[in-house]
C-alpha positions as CSV (number, residue, x, y, z in Angstrom):
1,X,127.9,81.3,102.4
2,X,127.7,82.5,106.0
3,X,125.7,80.4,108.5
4,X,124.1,81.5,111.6
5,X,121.5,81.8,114.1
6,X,119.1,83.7,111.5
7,X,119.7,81.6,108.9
8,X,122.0,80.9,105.8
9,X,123.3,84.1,103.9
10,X,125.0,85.2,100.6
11,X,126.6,87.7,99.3
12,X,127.5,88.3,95.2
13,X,125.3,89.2,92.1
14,X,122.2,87.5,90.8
15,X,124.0,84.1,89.9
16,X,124.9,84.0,93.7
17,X,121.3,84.5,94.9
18,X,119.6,82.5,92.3
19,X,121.9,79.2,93.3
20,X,121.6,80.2,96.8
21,X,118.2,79.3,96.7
22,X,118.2,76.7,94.5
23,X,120.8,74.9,96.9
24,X,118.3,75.1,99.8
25,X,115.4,74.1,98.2
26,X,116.7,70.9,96.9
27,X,117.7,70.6,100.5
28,X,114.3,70.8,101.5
29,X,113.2,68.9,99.0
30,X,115.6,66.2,100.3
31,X,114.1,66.5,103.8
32,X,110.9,65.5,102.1
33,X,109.1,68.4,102.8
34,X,107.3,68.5,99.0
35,X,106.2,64.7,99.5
36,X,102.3,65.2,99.0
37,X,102.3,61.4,101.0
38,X,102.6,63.9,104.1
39,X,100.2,64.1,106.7
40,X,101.2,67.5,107.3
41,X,99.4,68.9,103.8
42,X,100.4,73.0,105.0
43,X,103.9,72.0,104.8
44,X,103.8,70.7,101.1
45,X,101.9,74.1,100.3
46,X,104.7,76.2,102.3
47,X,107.3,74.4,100.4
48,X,105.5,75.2,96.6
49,X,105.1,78.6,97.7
50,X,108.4,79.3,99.1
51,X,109.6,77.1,95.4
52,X,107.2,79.6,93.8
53,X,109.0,82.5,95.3
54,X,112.4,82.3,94.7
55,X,114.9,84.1,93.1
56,X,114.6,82.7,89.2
57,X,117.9,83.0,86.9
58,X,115.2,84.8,84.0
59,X,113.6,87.2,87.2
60,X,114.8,90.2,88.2
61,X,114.5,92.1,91.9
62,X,113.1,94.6,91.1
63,X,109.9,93.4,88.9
64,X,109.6,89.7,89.3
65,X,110.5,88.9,92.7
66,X,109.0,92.6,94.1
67,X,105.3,91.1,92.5
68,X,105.8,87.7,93.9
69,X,106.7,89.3,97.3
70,X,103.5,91.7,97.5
71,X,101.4,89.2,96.2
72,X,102.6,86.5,99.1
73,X,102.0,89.3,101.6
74,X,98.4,90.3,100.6
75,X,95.6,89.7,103.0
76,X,94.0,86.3,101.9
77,X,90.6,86.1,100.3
78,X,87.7,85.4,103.2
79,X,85.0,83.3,102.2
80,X,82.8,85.5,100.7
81,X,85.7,86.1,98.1
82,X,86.5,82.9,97.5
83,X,82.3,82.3,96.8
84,X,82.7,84.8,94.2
85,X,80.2,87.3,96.3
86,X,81.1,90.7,96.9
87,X,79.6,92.7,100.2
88,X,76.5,94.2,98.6
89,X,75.4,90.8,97.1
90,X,75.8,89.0,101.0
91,X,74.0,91.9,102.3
92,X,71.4,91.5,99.9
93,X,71.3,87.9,100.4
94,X,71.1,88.7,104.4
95,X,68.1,91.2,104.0
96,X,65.9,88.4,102.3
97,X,67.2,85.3,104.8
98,X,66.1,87.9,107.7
99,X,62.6,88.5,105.6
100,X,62.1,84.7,105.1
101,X,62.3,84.7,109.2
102,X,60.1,87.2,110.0
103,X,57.4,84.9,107.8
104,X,58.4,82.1,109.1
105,X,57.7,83.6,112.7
106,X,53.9,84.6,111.8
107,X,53.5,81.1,110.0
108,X,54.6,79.5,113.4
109,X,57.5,78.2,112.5
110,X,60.3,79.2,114.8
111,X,62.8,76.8,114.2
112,X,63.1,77.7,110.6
113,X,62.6,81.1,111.1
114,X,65.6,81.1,114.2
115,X,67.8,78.8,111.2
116,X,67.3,81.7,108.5
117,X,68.1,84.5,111.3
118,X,71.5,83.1,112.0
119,X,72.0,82.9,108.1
120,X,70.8,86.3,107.8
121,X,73.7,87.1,110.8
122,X,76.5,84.9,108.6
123,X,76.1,86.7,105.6
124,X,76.4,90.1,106.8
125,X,79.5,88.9,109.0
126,X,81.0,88.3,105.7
127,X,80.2,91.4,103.8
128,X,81.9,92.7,106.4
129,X,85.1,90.6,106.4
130,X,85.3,90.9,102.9
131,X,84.6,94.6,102.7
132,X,87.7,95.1,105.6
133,X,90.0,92.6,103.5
134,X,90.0,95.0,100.4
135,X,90.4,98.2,102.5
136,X,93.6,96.2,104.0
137,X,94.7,94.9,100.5
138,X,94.3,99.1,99.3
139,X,96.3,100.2,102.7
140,X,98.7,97.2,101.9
141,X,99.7,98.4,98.9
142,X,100.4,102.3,99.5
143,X,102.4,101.1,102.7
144,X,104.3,98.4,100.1
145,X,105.0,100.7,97.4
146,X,106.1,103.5,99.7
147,X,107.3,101.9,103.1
148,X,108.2,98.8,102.4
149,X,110.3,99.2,99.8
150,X,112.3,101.7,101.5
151,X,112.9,99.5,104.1
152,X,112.6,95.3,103.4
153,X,110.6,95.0,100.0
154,X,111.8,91.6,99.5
155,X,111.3,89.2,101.7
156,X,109.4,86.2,102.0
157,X,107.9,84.6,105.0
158,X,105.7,81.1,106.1
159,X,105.9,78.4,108.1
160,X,108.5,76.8,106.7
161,X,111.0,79.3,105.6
162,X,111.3,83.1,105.9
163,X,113.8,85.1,103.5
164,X,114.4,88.4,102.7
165,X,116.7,89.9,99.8
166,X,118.2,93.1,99.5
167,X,120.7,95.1,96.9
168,X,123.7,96.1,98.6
169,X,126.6,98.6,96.9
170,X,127.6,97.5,93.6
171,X,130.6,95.2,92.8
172,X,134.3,96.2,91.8
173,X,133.2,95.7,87.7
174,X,130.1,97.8,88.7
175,X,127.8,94.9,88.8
176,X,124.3,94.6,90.7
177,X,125.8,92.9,94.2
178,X,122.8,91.7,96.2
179,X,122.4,90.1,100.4
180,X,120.1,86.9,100.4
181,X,119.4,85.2,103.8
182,X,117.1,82.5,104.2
183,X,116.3,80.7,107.8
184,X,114.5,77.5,107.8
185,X,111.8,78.0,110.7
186,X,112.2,74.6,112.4
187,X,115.0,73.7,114.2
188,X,115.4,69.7,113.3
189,X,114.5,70.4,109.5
190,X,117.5,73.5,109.9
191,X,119.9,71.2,111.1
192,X,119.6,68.9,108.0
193,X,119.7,71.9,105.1
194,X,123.0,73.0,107.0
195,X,124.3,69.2,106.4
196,X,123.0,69.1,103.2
197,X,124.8,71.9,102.5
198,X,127.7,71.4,103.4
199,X,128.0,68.1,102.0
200,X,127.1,70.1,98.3
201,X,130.2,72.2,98.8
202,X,132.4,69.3,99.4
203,X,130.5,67.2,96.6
204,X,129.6,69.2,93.8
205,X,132.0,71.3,91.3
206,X,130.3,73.3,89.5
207,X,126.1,73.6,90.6
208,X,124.0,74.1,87.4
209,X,121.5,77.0,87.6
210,X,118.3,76.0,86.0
211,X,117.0,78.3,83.6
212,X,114.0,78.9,82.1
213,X,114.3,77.6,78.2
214,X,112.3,79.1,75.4
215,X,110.7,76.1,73.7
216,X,108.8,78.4,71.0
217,X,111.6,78.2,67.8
218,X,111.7,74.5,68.4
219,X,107.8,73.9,68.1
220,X,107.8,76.3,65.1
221,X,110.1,73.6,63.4
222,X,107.8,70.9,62.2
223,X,108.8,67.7,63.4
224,X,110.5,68.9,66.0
225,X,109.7,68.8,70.2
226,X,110.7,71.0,73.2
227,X,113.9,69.8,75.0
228,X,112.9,67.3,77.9
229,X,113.1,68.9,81.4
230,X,116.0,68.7,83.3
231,X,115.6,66.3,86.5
232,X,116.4,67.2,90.0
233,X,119.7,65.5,90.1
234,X,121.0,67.5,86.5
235,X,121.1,70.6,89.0
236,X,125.1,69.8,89.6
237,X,128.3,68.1,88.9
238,X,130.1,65.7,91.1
239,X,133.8,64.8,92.2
């Protein structure tokens, strides 16, 4: 591993990149950054994300971790979105609060009728966000499939950690050889994943990749269950 002012790098093939990232996450993870008990709550949700995101020993680059990547760079939904409403139905909507108004106003009630008015103004502010946010998720996509991934298509990037892989010339026994750098954003929580992980090269042998097990033949048996789940600290062997 190379360490330096952008962050924490490795070079080899997927094994390499897959530990990589699992050896800074349970650095993180030791930090205490996952621990919902936080006041910060945007830090727990940067920490499943980036968890989410990273390099899996059952992915692969170029369909796994290429979705993940455009789907954690995609304009997030706007409110009318997440209400389930598309433009037409908030303009709709708009046209009869601005209607109610105009009633209201030759009932004599201008309170009601200036309440409905701002309404009228909220809901046609966001058919118009969420009209621009799927004309950005359309232009994000043709500039992802034909920019970006000539350029950076795999990167990764919040408030807690930014990352970015990339698939460099292939090995001496022709294998896929691949770059991944991660940098932890803040400086304090940096300084403890670089003594965390140094203190995993001195301590640990051999670090156990977690990989994804296929339960299905073993529920087919009857009688049988699903291998428990490996804890956090089965991830290595010690001196």
């Amino acid at each position: 591993m190379e360490e330096s002012i952008s962050g924490f790098k490795v070079r080899g093939d997927w094994g390499d990149v897959v530990e990589h990232g699992e050896r800074i996450t349970h650095a993180l993870r030791d930090a205490g950054t996952h621990d919902e008990a936080l006041e910060d709550a945007s830090l727990v949700d940067a920490y499943e994300e980036w968890d989410e995101w990273r390099p899996k020993a059952h992915e692969t680059l170029e369909s796994d971790v290429s979705e993940k990547t455009a789907d954690q760079a995609s304009v997030e939904e706007g409110k009318g979105e997440k209400a389930g409403k598309n433009p037409d139905e908030d303009i709709k909507t708009a046209g009869e609060k601005l209607s109610e108004s105009y009633e209201q106003l030759e009932e004599d009630d201008p309170d009601a009728a200036v309440d409905n008015w701002k309404e009228s103004i909220d809901y046609v502010a966001r058919a118009a966000d969420s009209a621009s946010r799927k004309a950005l998720r359309r232009v994000e996509d043709t500039v992802y499939q034909n920019v970006m991934t000539q350029l950076a298509p795999y990167y990764f990037d919040n408030e807690l950690v930014s990352a970015n892989i990339q698939q460099s010339a292939r090995g001496v026994d022709n294998g896929e050889q691949f770059v991944f750098e991660v940098n932890v954003n803040d400086d304090e929580l940096k300084d403890h994943v670089s003594d965390r992980l140094a203190e995993y090269d001195d301590e640990i042998d051999r670090w156990h990749v977690a990989v994804e097990k296929d339960t299905d033949a073993a529920e087919a048996i009857e009688g049988a269950e699903p291998p428990p789940e490996p804890d956090e600290e089965s991830q290595s062997t010690t001196n």
